[in-house]
KEKE-3310 file (N, C-alpha, C; in steps of 0.2 Angstrom, whole numbers, plus 5000, padded with zeros to 4 digits):
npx = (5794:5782:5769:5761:5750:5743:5729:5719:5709:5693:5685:5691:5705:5708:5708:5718:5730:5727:5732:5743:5750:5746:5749:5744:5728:5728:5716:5709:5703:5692:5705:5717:5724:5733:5736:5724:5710:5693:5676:5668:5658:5660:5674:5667:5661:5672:5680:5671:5673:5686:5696:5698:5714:5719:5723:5714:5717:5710:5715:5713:5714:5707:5706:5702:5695:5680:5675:5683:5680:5667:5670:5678:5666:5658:5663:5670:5685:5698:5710:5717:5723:5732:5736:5738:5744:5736:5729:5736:5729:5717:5719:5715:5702:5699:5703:5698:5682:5684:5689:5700:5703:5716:5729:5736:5752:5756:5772:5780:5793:5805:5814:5827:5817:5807:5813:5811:5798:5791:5796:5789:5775:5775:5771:5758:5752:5749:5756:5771:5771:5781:5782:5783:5777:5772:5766:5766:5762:5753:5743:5741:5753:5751:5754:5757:5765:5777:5790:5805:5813:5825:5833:5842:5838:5825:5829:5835:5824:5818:5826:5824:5809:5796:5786:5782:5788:5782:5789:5785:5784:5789:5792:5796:5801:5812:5822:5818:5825:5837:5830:5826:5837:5844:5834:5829:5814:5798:5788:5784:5777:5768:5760:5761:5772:5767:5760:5751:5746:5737:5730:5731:5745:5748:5760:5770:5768:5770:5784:5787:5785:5792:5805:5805:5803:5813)
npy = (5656:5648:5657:5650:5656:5650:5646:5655:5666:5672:5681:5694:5692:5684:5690:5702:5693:5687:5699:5701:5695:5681:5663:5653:5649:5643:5634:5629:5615:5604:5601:5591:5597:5615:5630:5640:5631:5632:5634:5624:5628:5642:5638:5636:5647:5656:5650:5653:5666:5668:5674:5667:5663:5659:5645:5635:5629:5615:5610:5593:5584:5571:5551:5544:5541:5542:5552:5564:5565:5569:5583:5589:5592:5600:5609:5613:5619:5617:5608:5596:5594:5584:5582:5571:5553:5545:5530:5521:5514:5521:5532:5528:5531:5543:5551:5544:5548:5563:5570:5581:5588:5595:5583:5585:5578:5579:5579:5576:5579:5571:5566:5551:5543:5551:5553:5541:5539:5548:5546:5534:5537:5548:5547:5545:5558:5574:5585:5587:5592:5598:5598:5602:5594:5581:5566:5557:5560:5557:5567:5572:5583:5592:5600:5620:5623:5630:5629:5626:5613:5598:5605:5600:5587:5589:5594:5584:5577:5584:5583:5568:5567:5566:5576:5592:5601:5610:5620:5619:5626:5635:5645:5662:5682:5682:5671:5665:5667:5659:5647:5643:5644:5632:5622:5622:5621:5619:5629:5639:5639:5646:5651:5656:5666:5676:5683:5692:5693:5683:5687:5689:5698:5713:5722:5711:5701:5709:5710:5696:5693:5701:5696:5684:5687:5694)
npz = (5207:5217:5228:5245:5254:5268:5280:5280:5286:5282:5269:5267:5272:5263:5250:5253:5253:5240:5233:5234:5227:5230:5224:5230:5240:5258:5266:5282:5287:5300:5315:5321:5330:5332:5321:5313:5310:5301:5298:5288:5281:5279:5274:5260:5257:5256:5246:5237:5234:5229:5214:5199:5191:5205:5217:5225:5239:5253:5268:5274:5286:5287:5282:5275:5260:5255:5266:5264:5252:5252:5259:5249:5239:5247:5250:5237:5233:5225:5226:5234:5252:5258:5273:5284:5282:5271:5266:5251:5244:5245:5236:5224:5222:5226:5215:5204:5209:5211:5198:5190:5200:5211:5220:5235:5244:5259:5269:5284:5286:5296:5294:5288:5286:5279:5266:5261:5261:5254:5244:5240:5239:5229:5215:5215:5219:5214:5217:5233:5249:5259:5277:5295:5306:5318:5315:5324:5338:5354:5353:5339:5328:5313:5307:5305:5315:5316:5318:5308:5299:5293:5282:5272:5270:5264:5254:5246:5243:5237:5226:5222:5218:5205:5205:5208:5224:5236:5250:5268:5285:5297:5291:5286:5282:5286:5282:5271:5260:5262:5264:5251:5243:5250:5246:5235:5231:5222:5227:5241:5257:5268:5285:5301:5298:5293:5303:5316:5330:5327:5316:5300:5292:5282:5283:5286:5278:5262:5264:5264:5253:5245:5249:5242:5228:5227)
capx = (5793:5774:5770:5753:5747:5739:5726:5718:5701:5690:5685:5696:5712:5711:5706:5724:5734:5730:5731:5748:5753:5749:5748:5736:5727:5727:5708:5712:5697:5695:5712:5718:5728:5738:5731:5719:5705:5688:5671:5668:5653:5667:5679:5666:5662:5678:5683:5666:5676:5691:5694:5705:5717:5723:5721:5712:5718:5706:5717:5711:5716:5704:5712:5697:5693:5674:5673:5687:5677:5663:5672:5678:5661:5655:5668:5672:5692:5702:5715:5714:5730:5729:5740:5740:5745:5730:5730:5738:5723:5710:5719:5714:5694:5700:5704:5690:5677:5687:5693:5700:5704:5723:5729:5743:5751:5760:5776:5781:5799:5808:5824:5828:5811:5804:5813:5807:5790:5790:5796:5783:5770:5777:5768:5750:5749:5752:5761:5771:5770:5785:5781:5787:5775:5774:5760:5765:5762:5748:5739:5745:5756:5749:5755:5755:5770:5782:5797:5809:5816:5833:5830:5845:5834:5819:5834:5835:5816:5815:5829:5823:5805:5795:5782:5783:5787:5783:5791:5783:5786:5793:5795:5797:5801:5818:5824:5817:5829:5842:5827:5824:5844:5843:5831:5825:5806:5793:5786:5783:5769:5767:5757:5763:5776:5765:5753:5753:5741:5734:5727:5737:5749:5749:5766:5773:5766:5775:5792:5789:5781:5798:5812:5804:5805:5823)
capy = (5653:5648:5657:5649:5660:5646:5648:5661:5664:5676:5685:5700:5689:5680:5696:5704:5689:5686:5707:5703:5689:5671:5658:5649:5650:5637:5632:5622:5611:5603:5597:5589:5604:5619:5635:5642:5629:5637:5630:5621:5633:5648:5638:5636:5656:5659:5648:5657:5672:5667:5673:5661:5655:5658:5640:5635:5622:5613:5604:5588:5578:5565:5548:5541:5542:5544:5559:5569:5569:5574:5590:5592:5592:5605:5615:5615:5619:5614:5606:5595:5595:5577:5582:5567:5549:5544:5524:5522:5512:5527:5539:5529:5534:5551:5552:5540:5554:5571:5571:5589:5591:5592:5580:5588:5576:5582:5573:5579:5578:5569:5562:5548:5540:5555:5552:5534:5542:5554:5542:5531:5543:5554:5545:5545:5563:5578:5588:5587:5599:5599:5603:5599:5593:5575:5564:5551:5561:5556:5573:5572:5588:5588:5607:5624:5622:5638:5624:5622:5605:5599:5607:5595:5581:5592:5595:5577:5575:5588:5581:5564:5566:5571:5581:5599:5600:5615:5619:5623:5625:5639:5651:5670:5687:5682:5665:5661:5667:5653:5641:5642:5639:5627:5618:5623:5619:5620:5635:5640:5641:5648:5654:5660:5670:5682:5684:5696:5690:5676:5688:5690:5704:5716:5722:5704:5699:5713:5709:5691:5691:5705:5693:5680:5687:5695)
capz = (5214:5220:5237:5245:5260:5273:5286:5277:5292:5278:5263:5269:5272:5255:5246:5255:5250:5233:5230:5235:5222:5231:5220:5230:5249:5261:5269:5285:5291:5308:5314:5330:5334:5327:5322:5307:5307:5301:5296:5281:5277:5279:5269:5255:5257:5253:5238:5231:5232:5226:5208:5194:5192:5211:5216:5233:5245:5257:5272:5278:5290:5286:5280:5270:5254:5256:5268:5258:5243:5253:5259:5243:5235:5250:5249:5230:5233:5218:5228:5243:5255:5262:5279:5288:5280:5269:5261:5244:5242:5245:5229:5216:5223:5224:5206:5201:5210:5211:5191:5189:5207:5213:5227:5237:5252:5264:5271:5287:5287:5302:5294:5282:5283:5277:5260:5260:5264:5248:5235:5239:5240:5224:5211:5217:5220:5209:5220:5237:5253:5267:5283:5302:5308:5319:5315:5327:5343:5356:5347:5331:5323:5306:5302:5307:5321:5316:5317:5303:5298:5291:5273:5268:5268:5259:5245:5244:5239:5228:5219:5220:5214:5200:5206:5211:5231:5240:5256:5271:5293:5299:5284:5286:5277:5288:5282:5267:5255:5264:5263:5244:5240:5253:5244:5228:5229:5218:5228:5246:5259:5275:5291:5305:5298:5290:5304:5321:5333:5323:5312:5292:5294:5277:5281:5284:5270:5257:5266:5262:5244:5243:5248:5237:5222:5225)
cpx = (5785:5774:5764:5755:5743:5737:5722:5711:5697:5691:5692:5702:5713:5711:5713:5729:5735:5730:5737:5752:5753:5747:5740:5734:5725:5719:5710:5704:5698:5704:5712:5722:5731:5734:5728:5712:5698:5683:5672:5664:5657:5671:5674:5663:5667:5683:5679:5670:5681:5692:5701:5710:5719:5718:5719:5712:5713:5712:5714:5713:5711:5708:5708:5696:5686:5671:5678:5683:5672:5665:5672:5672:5658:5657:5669:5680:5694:5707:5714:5722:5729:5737:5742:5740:5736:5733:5732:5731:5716:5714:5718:5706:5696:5700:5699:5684:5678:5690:5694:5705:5711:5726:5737:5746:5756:5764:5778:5788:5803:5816:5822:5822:5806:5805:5810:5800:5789:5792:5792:5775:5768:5771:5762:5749:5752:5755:5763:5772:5776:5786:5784:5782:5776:5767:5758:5765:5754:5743:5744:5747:5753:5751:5755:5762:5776:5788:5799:5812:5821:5831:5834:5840:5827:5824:5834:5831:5816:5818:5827:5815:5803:5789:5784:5782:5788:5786:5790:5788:5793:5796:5794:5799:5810:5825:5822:5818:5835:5837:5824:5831:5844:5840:5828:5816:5802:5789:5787:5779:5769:5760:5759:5767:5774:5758:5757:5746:5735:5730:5734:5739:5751:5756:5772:5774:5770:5781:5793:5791:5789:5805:5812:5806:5813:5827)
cpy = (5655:5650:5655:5649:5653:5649:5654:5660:5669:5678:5689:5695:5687:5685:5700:5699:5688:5693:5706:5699:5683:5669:5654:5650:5644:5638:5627:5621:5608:5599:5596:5592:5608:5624:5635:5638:5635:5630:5629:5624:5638:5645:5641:5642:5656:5655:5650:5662:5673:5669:5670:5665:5654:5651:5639:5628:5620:5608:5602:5586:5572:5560:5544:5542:5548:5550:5566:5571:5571:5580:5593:5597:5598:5611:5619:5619:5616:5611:5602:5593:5590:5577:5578:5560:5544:5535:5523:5519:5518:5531:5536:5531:5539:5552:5549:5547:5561:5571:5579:5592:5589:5587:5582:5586:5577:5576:5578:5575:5579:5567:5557:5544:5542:5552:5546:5535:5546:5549:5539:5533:5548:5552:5545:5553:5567:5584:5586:5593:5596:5601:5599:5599:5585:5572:5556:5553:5559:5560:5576:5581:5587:5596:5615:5627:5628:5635:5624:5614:5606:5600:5603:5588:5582:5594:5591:5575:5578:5586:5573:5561:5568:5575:5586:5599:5607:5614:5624:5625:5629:5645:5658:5673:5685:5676:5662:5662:5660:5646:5638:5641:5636:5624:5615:5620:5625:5629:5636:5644:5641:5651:5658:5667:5677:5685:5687:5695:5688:5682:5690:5700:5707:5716:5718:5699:5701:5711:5704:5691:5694:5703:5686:5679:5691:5691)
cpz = (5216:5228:5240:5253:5262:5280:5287:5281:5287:5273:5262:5267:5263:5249:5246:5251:5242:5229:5232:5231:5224:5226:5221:5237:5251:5267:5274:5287:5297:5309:5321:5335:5328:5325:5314:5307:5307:5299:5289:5277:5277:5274:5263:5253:5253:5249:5234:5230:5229:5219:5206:5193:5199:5213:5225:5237:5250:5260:5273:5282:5290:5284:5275:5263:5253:5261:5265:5254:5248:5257:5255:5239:5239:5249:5242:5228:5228:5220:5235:5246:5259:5269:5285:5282:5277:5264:5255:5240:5238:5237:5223:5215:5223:5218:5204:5203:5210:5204:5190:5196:5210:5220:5228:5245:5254:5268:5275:5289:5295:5302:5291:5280:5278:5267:5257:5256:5255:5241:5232:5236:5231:5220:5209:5217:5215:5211:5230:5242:5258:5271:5291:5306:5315:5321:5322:5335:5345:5355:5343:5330:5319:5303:5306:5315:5321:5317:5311:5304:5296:5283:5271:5266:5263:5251:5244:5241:5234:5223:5216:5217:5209:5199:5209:5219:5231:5247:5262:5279:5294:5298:5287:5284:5282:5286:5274:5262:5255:5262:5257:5242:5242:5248:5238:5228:5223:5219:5237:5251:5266:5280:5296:5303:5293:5295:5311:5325:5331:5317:5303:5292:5286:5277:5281:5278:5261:5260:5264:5256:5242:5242:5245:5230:5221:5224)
residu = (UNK:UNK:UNK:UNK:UNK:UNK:UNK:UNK:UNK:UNK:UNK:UNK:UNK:UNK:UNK:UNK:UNK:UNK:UNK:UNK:UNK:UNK:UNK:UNK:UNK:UNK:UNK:UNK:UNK:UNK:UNK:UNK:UNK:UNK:UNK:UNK:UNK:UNK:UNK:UNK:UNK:UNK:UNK:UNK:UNK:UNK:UNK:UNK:UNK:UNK:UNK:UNK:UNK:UNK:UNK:UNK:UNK:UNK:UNK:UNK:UNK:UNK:UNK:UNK:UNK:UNK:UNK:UNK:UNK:UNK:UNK:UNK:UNK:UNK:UNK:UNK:UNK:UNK:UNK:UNK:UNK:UNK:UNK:UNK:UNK:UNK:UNK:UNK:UNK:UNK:UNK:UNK:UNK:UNK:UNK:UNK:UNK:UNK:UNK:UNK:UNK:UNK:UNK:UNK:UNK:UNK:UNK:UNK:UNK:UNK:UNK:UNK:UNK:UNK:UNK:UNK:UNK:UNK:UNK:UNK:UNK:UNK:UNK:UNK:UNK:UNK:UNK:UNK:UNK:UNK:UNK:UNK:UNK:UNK:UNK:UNK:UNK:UNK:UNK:UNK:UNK:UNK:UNK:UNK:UNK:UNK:UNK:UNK:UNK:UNK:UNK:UNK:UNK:UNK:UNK:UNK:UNK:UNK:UNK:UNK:UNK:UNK:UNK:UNK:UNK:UNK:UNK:UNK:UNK:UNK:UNK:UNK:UNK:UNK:UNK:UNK:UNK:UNK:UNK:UNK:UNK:UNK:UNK:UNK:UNK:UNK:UNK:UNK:UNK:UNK:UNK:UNK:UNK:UNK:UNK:UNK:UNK:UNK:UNK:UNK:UNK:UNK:UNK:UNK:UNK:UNK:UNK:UNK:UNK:UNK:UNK:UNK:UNK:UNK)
# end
């Protein structure tokens, strides 16, 4: 089971995290709400420090092709987490100019669209992300909301696609033993629930990592 620590704001934090076994850290860039975003000269600090194989995500909310790859490129992230609905047209320029670089898009699970939403989707990207967000409000959700979803319908995906889905929204060291039999995913990525006023909470963090691996 992959665990990817999100919303990681410094050195310090991702230094904690990957001393604790993440997988990967998530980097949020500007967003139109929700919490974690940092600079993008901060992100690219803190993928310098990053050491391999832990793998480092860069959110977007962008929806273009052409300023993606230029975060990518500033940043240097090995992973871009395309958090809001990006054109199927635009990933074959991703992959044409980012070769090497994973694309990870997030389906915000709302109900039977969702599934629709992920089949189509699956193909193009090399991994899925499931989170509860809701992109179609007048200030878009796009992540970070401490909401669970109906995991039934995130067990639907995972069965129905064939890329690795992680599953995120609303995780904690209290629930995410029921949210991995629920589900079965690929791996599992949080925020909030490992943090105590917005700062990344050590002993949060051992309770989680601990009822993951049990």
């Amino acid at each position: 089971m992959k665990i990817k620590v999100c919303c990681i704001s410094s050195i310090e934090e991702a230094a904690l995290a990957v001393n604790h076994g993440a997988w990967a850290l998530g980097l949020v860039s500007a967003m139109p709400s929700g919490p974690g975003p940092i600079s993008e000269d901060l992100i690219a600090e803190i993928v310098a420090s990053v050491p391999p194989p832990i793998h480092t995500f860069l959110l977007t909310s962008r929806q273009d092709a052409a300023s993606i790859i230029a975060q990518q490129r500033f940043t240097k992230a090995d992973t871009l987490q395309l958090v809001d609905a990006v054109p199927e047209s635009e990933f074959a320029l991703l992959r044409k100019e980012l070769p090497g670089v994973s694309l990870v898009q997030v389906i915000h699970v709302r109900g039977e669209e969702s599934l629709d939403e992920a089949r189509r989707i699956a193909p193009l990207a090399d991994m899925l992300l499931l989170d509860s967000g809701n992109p179609n409000l007048a200030v878009k959700e796009l992540g970070g909301t401490g909401r669970t979803h109906d995991w039934s319908v995130s067990r639907r995906i995972v069965e129905s696609v064939r890329v690795p889905v992680f599953l995120a929204g609303g995780l904690h060291a209290g629930n995410v033993r029921e949210a991995v039999a629920a589900v079965r995913p690929f791996g599992v990525d949080l925020c909030n629930g490992v943090r105590t006023a917005g700062r990344l909470d050590a002993e949060k963090l051992s309770r989680f990592f601990e009822e993951v691996k049990s």
